[in-house]
C-alpha positions in Angstrom: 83.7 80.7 105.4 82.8 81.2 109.4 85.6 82.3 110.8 85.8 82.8 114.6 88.5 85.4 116.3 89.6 84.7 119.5 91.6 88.0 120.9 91.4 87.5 124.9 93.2 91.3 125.3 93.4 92.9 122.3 89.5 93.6 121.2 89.2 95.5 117.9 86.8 98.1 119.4 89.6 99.2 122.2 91.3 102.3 121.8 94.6 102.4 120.8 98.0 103.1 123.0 97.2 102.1 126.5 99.5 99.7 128.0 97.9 96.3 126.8 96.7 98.0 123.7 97.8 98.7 120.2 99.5 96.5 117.4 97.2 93.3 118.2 94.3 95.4 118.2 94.7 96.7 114.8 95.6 93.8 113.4 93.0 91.9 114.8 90.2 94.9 113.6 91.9 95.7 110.0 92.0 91.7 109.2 88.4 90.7 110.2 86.8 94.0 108.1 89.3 92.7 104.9 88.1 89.1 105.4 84.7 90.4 105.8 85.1 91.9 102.8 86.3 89.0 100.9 82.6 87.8 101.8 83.3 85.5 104.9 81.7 85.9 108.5 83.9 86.8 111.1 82.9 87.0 114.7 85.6 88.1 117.0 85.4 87.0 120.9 87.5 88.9 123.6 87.0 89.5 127.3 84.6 91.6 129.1 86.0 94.3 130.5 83.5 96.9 131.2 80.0 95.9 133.1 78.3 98.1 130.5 79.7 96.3 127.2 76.5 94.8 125.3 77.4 91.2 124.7 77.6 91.4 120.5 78.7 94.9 118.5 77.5 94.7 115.1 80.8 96.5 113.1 79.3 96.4 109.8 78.0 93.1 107.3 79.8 90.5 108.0 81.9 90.9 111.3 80.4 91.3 114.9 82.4 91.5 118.1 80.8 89.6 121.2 82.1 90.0 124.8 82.7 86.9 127.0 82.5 87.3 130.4 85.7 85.7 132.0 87.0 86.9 135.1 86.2 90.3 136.0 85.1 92.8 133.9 86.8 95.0 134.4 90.6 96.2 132.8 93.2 93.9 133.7 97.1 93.3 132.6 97.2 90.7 129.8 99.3 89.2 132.2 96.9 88.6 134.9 94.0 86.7 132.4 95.7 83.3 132.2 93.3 81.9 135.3 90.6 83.3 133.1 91.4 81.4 129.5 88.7 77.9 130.6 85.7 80.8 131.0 87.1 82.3 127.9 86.9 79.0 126.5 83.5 78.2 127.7 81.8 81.4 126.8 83.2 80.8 123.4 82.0 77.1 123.0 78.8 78.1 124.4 78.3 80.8 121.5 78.7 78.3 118.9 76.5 75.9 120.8 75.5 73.2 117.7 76.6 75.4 114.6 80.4 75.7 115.3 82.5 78.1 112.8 84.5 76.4 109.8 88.1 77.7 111.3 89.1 79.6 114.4 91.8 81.4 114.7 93.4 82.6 117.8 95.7 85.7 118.8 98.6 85.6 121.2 99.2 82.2 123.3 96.8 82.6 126.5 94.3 83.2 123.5 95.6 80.2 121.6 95.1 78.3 124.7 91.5 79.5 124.7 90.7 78.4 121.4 92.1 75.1 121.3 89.9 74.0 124.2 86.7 75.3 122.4 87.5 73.8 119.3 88.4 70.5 121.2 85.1 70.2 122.7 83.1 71.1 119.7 81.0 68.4 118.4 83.1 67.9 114.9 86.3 69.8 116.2 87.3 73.4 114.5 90.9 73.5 113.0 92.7 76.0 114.9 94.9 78.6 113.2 97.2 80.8 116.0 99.3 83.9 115.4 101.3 84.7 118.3 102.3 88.4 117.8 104.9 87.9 120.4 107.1 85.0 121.8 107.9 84.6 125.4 111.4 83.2 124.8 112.3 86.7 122.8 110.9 88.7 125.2 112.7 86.8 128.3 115.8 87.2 126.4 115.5 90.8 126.2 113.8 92.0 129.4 115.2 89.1 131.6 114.3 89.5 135.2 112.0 92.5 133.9 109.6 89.8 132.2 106.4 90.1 133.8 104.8 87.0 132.0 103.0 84.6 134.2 105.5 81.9 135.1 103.1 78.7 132.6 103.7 80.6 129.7 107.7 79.1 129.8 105.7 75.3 128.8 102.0 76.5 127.5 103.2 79.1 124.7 105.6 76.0 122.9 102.5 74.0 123.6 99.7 76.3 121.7 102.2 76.1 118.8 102.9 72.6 118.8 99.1 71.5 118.9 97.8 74.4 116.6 97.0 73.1 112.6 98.8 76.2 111.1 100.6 78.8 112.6 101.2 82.3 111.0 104.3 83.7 111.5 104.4 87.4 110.7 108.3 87.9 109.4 110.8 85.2 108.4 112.9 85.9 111.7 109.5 84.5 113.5 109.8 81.1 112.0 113.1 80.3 113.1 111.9 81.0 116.4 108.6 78.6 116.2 110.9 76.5 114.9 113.4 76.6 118.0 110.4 75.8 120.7 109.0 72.6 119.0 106.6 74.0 116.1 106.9 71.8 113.2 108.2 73.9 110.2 105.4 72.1 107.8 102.6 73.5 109.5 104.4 77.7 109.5 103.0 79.9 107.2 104.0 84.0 107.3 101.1 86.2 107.2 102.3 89.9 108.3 100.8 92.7 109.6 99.3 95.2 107.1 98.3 98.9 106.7 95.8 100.5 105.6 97.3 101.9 102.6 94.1 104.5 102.1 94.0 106.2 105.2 98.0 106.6 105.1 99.1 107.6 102.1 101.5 109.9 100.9 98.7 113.0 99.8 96.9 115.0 102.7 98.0 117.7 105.2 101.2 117.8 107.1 100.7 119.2 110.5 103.5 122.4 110.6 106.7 121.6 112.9 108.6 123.9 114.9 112.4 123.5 113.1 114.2 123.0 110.1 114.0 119.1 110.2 111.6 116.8 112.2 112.6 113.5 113.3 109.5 111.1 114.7 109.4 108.2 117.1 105.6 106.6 117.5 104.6 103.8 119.9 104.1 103.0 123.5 106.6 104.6 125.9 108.4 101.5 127.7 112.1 100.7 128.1 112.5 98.1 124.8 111.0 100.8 122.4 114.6 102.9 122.8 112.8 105.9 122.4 115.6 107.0 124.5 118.6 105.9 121.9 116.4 109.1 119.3 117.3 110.9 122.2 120.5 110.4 122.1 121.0 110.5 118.3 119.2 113.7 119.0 122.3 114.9 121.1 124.8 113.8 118.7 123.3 115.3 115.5 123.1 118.5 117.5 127.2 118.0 118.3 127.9 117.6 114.5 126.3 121.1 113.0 123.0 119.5 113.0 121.5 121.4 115.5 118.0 122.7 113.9 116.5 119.2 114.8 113.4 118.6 116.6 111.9 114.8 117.9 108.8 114.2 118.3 107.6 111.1 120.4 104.1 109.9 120.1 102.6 107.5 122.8 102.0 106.9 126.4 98.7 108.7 127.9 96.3 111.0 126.5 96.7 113.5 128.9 99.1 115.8 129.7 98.5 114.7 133.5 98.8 111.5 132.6 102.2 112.1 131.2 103.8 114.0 133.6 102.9 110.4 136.3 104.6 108.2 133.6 107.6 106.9 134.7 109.4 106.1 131.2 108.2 109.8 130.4 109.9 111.4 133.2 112.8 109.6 132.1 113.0 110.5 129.0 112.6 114.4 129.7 115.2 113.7 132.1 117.6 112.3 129.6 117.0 115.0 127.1 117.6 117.6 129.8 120.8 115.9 130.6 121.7 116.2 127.3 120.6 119.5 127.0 117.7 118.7 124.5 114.9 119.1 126.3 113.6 122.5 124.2 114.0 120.1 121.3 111.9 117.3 122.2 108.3 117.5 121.9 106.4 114.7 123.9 103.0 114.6 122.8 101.1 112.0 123.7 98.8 109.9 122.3 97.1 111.0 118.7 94.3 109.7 117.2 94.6 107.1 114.9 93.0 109.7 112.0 95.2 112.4 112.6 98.7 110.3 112.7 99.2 110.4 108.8 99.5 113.8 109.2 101.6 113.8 111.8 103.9 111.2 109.7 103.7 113.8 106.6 105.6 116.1 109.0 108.3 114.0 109.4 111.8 113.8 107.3 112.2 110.3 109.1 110.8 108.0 111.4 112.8 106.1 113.8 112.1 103.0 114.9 114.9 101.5 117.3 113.5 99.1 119.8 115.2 96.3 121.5 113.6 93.2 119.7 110.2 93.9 117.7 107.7 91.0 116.7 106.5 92.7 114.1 105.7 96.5 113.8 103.4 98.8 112.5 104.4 101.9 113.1 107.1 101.3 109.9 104.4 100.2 107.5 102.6 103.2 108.1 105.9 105.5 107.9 106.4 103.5 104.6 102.8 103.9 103.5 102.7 107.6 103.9 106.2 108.0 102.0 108.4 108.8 105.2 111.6 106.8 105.3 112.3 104.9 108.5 115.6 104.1 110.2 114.8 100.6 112.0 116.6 98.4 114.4 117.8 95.4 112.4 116.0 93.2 114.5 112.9 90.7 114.4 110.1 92.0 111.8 112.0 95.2 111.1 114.4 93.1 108.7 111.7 92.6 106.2 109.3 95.3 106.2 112.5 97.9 105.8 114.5 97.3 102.9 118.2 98.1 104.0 119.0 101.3 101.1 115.9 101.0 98.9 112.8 102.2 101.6 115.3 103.1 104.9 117.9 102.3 106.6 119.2 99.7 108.9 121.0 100.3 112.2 122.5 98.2 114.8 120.3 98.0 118.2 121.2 99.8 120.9 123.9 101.7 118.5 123.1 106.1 119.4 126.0 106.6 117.2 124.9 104.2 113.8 121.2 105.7 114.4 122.2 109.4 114.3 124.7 108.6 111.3 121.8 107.3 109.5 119.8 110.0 110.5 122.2 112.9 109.6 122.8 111.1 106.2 119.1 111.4 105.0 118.5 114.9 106.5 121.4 116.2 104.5 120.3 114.1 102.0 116.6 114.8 100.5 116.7 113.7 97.6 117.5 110.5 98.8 115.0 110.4 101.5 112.4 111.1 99.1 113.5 108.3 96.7 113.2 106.1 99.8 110.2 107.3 100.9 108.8 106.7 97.3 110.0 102.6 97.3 108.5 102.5 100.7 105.1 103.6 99.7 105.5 101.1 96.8 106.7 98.6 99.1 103.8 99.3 101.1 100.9 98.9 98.5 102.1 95.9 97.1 103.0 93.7 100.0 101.6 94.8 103.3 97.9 95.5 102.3 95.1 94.0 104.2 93.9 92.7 101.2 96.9 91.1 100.6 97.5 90.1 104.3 93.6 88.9 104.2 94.8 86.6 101.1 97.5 85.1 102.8 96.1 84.4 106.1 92.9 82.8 103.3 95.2 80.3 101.9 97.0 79.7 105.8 93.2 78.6 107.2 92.5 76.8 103.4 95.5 74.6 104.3 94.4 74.0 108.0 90.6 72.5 106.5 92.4 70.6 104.3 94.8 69.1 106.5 94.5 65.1 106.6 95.5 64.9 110.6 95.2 67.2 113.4 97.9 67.7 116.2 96.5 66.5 119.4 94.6 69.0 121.5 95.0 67.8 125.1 98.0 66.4 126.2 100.5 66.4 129.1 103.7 68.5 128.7 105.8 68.8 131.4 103.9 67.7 134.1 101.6 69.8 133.3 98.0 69.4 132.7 96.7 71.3 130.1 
């Protein structure tokens, strides 16, 4: 099968942890190599961003990247590229010129928005398969006036998902949402993230830790990650007799420099000083994507506590490398973490439940370790690219064989599209 990727931010070959970059880009690199593998020809098409970028990157047999000039190249917000999604479009249409691919499948909605006009104008039409990775009615809800999405995607992100031929949710709480902005249930299918179960695994090196326990909190540093609620539990395991505790947060810049100008990183050294933690909290920075199993191995648990969460990989790869995680029972958290069998489930925005649940699996290794053990299993036998390659397979095998397609132009709102 041709297969076309359409990822306007997100590119595979971007490093990981800036501000626009992370869980799309690894799920958008570790799919195409497992579909590749499965013997089909993937080429994915994001934005320029750099002058320099050669237009196609040969990854390996089977899957090349190719850069589309659309707007400037040069690094921009994802919020900024909607006026940029028809030369996206274009660039795309014009790469296929007469030998379009057999399916094309899109990632997050200005993307989705992107392919559908491609595959619209293409000679034969290309069925068009969209994962969203986010919704903009979740994220409103949750960051309300903070939102910074452009003010179109309110009417074009229900639109992407109404006029798609399959959508892939990636958790069951995702499909209730589709569902709630227009997308017909018939045409959902759940594809999650994966890991790559090889690189983390539970054998390898543990990088040494400072104290007794280590608790670990890994992703970008903004306000709905509630990095700051570890803090907290941090503070109140320290009140109860746990005090030889240490947090480690992984994320935000590279640099040391670059830390000290980041806002949410100021504020979250502020916190722990306030709370007088600070000589317990180690703020590290980004690590490179081979050296975070280790740095997982070093962990007694992971916490993972945002406000709302799409998906999330940072769990799978706890899981994966035999670390228990205590998750936020919200969005895709609720499947990948098994409530008492691979973690624990707390309520969001709950200090208190989090450091309870922490303080039972410190005092508790034998536990942890049995937790650790079912997420590992967990892991390997449902959140494996393969696997994920296999389901998001059958998701485009339905799309070809669909009997009608969802109109690809219309009017909503008053709006052109």
């Amino acid at each position: 099968m041709k297969i076309s990727m359409v990822s306007e931010h997100a590119s595979p070959l971007a490093a990981l942890g800036g501000v626009d970059a992370g869980g799309q880009n690894v799920h958008v690199a570790a799919l195409s190599v497992a579909l590749a593998a499965r013997g089909h020809t993937v080429q994915v098409y994001t934005r320029r961003d750099d002058p320099g970028l050669p237009d196609r990157v040969q990854v390996q047999d089977g899957l090349e990247v190719v850069h589309v000039t659309a707007g400037p190249a040069l690094p921009l917000p994802k919020d900024d590229l909607l006026p940029y999604m028809g030369q996206l479009a274009g660039g795309v249409l014009a790469d296929w010129g007469t030998e379009p691919p057999d399916v094309v499948h899109s990632h997050f909605w200005m993307s989705g928005l992107a392919a559908l006009e491609a595959a619209g104008k293409a000679p034969e039409g290309v069925p068009v398969v969209h994962t969203f990775h986010a919704l903009g009615t979740v994220k409103k809800r949750h960051q309300g006036c903070d939102d910074t999405s452009p003010p179109e995607r309110a009417w074009l992100e229900p639109s992407v998902g109404r006029r798609a031929d399959r959508v892939l949710a990636t958790c069951s709480d995702e499909v209730f949402e589709l569902k709630a902005i227009g997308v017909p249930g018939n045409r959902i299918s759940i594809a999650p993230c994966g890991v790559d179960v090889s690189l983390f695994a539970p054998g390898g090196p543990a990088e040494p830790r400072g104290r007794r326990y280590r608790i670990a909190a890994v992703g970008r540093l903004v306000p709905r990650k509630g990095v700051d609620l570890a803090i907290r539990a941090l503070a109140l395991l320290r009140d109860e007799g746990l005090a030889d505790v240490e947090l480690l947060i992984v994320g935000g810049s590279s640099d040391s420099a670059g830390l000290e100008s980041d806002p949410e990183a100021r504020r979250l050294l502020a916190l722990a000083r306030s709370l007088g933690v600070a000589d317990r909290v180690l703020l590290r920075g980004q690590v490179p994507r081979e050296q975070m199993p280790a740095v997982l191995r070093s962990a007694d648990a992971v916490v993972c506590a945002p406000w709302y969460e799409p998906f999330g990989i940072v769990p799978l790869e706890a899981m994966a490398c035999a670390v228990p995680v205590v998750a936020a029972a919200v969005g895709g958290l609720i499947d990948t973490v098994v409530h008492g069998k691979t973690g624990l489930h707390v309520p969001p925005r709950d200090p208190a439940a989090l450091a309870a649940a922490l303080s039972e699996l410190l005092q508790n290794p034998r536990y942890a370790r049995r937790l650790g053990a079912a997420g590992r299993q967990r892991a390997s036998a449902r959140y494996s690219w393969d696997r994920v390659a296999l389901d998001t397979e059958k998701a485009y095998q339905l799309a070809l064989g669909a009997t009608a397609r969802p109109a690809r132009l219309q009017p909503l709102g008053g709006k052109a599209l």
